[in-house]
C-alpha positions as MATLAB code, in Angstrom:
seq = 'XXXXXXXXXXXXXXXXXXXXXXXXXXXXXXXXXXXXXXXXXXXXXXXXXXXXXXXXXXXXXXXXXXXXXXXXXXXXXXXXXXXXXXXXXXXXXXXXXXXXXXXXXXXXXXXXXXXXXXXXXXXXXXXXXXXXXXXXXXXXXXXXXXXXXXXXXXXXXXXXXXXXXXXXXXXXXXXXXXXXXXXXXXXXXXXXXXXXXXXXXXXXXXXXXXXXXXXXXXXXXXXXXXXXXXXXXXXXXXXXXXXXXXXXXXXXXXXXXXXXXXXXXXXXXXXXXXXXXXXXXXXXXXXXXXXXXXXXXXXXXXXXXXXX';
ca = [
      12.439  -16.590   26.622;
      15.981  -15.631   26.246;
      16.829  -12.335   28.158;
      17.060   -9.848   25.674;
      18.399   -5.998   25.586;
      15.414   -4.101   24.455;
      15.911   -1.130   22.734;
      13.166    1.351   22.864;
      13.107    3.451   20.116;
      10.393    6.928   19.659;
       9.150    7.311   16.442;
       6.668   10.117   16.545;
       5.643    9.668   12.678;
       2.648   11.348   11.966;
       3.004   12.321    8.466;
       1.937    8.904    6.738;
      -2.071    9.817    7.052;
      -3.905   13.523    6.934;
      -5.795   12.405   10.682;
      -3.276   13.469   13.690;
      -2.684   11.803   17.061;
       0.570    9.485   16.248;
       2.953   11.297   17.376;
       1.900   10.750   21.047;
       2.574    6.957   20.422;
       5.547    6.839   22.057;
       4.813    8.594   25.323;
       1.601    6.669   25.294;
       3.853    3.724   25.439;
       6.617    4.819   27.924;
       3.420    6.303   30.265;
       1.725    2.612   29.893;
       4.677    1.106   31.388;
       6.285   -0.925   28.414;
       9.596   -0.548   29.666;
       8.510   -1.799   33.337;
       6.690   -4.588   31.445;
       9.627   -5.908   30.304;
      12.035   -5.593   32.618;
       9.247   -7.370   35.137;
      10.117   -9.968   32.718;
      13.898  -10.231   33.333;
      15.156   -7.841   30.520;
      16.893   -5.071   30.433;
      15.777   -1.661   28.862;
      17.117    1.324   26.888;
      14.705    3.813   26.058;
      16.618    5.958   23.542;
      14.489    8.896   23.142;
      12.600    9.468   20.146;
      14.736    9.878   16.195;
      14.106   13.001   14.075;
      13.309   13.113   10.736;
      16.189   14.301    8.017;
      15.497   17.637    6.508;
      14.175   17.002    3.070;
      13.151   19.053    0.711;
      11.308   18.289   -2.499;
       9.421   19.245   -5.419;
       5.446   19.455   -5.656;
       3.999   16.066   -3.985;
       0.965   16.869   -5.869;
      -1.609   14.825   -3.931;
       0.667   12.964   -1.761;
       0.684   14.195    2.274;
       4.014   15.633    3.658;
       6.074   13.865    1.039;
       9.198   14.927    2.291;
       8.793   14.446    5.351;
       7.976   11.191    4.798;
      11.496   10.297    3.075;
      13.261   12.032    5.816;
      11.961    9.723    7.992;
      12.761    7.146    6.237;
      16.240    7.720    5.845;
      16.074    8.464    9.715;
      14.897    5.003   10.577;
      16.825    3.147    8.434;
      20.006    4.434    9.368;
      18.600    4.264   13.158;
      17.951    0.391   12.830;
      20.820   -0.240   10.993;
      22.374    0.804   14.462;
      20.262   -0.086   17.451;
      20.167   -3.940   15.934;
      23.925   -3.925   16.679;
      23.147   -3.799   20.405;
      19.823   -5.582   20.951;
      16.406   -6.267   20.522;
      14.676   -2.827   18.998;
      11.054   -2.163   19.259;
       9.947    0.586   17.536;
       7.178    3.084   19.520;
       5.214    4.930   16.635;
       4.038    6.797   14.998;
       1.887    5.924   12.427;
       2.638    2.680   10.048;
       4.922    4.277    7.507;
       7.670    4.536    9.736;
       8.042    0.561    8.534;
       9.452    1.402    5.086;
      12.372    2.790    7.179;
      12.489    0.026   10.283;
      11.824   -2.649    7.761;
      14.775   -1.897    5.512;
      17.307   -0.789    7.827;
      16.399   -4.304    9.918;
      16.677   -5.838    6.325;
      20.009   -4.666    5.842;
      21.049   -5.509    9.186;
      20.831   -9.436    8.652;
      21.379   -8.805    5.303;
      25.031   -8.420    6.764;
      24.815  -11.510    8.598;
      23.798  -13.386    6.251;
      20.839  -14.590    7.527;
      17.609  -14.759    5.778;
      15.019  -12.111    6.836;
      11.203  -12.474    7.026;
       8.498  -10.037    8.355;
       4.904  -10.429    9.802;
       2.303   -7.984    8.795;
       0.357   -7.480   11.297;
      -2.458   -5.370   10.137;
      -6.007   -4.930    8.658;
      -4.146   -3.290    5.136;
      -1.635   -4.863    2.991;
      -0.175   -1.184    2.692;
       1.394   -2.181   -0.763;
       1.146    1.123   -2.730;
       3.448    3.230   -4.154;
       3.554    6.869   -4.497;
       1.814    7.152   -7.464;
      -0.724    3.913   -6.952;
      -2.095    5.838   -3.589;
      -5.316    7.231   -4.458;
      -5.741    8.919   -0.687;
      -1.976   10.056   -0.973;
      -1.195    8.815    2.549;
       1.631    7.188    2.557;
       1.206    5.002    5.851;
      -0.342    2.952    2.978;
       2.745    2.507    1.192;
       5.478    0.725    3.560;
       5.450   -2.666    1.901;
       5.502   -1.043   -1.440;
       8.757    0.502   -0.554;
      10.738   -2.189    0.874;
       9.919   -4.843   -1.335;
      11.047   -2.895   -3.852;
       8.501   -1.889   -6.288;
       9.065    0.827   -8.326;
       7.639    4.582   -7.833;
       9.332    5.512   -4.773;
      11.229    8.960   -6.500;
      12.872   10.918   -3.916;
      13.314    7.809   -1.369;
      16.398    6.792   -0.173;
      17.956    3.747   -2.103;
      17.143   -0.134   -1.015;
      19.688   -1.339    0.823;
      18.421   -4.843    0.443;
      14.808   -5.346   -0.815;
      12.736   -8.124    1.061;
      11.831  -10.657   -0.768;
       8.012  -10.745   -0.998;
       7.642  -14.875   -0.374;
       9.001  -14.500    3.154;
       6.403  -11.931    4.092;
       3.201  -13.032    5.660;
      -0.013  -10.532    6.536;
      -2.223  -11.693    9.262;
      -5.517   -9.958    9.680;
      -6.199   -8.462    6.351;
      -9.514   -7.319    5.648;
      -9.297   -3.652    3.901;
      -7.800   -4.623    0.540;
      -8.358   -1.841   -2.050;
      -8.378   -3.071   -5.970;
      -4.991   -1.946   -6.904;
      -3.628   -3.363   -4.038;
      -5.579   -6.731   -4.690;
      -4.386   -6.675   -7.979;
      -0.509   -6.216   -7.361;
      -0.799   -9.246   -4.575;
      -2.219  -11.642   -7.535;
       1.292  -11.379   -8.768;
       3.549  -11.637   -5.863;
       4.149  -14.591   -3.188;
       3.228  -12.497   -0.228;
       1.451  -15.196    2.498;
      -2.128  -13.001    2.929;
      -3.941  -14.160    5.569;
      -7.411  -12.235    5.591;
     -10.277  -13.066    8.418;
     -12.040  -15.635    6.803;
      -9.227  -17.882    6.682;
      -9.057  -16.740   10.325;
     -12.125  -17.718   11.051;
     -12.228  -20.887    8.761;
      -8.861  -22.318   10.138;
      -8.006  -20.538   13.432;
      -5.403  -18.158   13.755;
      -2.356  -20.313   14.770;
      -2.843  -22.826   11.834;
      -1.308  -20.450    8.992;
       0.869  -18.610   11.778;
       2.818  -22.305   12.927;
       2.901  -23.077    9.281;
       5.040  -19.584    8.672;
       6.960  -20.106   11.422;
       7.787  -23.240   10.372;
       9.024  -21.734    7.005;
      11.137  -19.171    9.447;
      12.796  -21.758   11.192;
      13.747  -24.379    8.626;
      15.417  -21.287    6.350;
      17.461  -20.633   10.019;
      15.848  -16.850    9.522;
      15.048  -14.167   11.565;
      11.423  -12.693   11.813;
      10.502   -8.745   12.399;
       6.479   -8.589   13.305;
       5.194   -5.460   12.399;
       1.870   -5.070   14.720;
      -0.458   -2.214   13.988;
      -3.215   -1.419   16.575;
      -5.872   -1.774   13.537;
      -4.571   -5.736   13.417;
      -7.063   -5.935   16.539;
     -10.511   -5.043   16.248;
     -11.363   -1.586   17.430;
     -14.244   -3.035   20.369;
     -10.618   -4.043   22.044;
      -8.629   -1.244   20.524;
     -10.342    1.711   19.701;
      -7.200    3.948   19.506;
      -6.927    4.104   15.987;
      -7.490    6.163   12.732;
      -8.257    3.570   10.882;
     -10.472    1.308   12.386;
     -11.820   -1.823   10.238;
     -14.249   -4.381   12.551;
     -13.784   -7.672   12.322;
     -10.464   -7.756   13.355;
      -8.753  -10.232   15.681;
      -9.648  -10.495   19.069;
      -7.415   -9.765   22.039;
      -7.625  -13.706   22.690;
      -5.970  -14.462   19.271;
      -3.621  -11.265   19.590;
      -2.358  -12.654   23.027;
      -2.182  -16.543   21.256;
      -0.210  -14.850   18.580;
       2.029  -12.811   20.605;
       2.890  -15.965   22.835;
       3.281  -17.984   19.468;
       6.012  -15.703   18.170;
       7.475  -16.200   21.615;
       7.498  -19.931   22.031;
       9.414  -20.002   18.430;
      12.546  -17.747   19.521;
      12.537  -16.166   15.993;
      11.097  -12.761   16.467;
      14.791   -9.870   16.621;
      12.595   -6.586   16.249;
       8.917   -5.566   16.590;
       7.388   -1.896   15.058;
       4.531   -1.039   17.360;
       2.118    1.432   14.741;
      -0.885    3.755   14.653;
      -1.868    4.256   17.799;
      -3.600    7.358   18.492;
      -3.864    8.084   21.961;
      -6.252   11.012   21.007;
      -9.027    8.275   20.297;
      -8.499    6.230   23.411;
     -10.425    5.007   26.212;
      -8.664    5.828   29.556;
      -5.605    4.496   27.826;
      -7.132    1.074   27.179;
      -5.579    0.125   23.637;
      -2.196    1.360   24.942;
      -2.229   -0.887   28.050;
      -3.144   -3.581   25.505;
      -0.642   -3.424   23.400;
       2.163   -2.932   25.995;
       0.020   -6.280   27.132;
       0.891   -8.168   23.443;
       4.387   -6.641   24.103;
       4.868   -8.541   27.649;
       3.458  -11.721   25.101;
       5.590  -11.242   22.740;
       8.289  -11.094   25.262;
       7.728  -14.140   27.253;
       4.592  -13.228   29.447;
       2.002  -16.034   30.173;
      -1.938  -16.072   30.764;
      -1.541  -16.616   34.176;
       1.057  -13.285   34.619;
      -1.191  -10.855   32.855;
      -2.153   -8.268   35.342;
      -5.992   -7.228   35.897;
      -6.732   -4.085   34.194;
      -9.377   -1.934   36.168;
     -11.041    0.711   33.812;
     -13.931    1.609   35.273;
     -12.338    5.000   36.950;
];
């Protein structure tokens, strides 16, 4: 892989979901080594500290959790991608998922202004397609895609720069689809790939095929990994744990998929809670599908020794 100027970015966002722990994401990460990962692998490394959230202040959220400080972090993050993707290769250290309805956008808008057509990889065991007011929980980790697609509901939220377009989207993992949700996706041209088509097809058959789609449109491809994507015997360190998920063979085959095609220009790293760990375990992990992502092969990934 191309050397690349990562830019590590703190995003301790734990406001989308009642259950706390996120906000220790990004030290989790910077203690794992993900910087020394990467620059093992030839790049450089920036680790810009971790964004604050814009005061916000708002009416009654009524069921909704920490509503404004959910839109001033929003507003935080898109401004704050709009900027770092100037300079290199951002990766995002949350913090829970809904910091992607600001990393999302802002990277949106980014290539939106270079006229080059953006795509995203979802991946996660949600579609996290809500709104506002189609959340029945009122955590708003749940409503990311919702947001920067465009759909309407989001009062209070800072304005779309440029909206993705829902057909170059494509959700790998799925497997925790509530009916609203399920119901909203019947409509749009969002590429959901849930397990069963995992496990009828493989996983790289409908990931090439994307990429394909990626690389004929000459786009550029943000992957949005959540720890939940994986299932929790591999990664426990999460709130929201769904089995069934993919294992840390097919994460790794992913991660070295995405590499091999040159497309990936920004990665959100989401949800882990190194509360729920095990000796640090789903944090090494994913600092491990970073290293993938970034250009490490089987035969480089170091032995992990858990047993003291």
């Amino acid at each position: 892989m191309t050397q690349k100027n990562c830019i590590l970015v703190g995003v301790p966002l734990d406001c989308g979901k009642a259950r706390n722990g996120c906000l220790m994401g990004p030290d989790a990460y910077r203690t794992a080594g993900l910087a020394e990962a990467l620059e093992a692998l030839g790049h450089s490394t920036q680790d810009i500290g971790n964004v604050a959230p814009d005061p916000v202040r708002t009416a009654n959220a009524g069921h909704l959790h920490k509503l404004a400080e959910n839109i001033g972090w929003t507003s935080a993050l898109q401004r704050t991608a709009l900027d770092v993707a100037q300079t290199g290769f951002p990766i995002f250290m949350g913090g829970d998922h809904a910091l992607a309805a600001g990393t999302v956008s802002g990277m949106a808008a980014h290539w939106a202004k270079q006229d080059r057509p953006f795509f995203v990889l979802w991946l996660d065991a949600h579609t996290d397609i809500h709104t506002p007011k189609s959340t029945a929980s009122g955590n708003l980790h749940g409503t990311p895609v919702g947001y920067y697609i465009g759909r309407d509901g989001f009062d209070g939220f800072p304005d779309l720069p440029d909206a993705v377009d829902p057909k170059n989207i494509c959700m790998i993992g799925i497997r925790s689809v509530d009916p609203a949700e399920n119901a909203v996706l019947q409509n749009l041209d969002i590429d959901v790939v849930d397990m069963r088509r995992i496990d009828e097809t493989g996983i790289a058959t409908p990931l090439a095929a994307f990429l394909d789609r990626v690389k004929a449109a000459n786009g550029v491809l943000h992957v949005s990994l959540d720890v939940d994507f994986i299932d929790p015997l591999h990664a426990p360190a999460v709130g929201t744990t769904v089995p069934g998920g993919a294992t840390e063979r097919e994460a790794h085959l992913v991660m070295e998929m995405l590499s091999d095609s040159g497309l990936v220009q920004s990665l959100d790293l989401v949800e882990l809670n190194p509360f729920l760990d095990d000796r640090g375990k789903t944090a090494s992990l994913m600092v491990d599908l970073t290293a993938s992502l970034m250009g490490r092969r089987v035969f480089d990934r170091p032995t992990r020794d858990y047993s003291s």
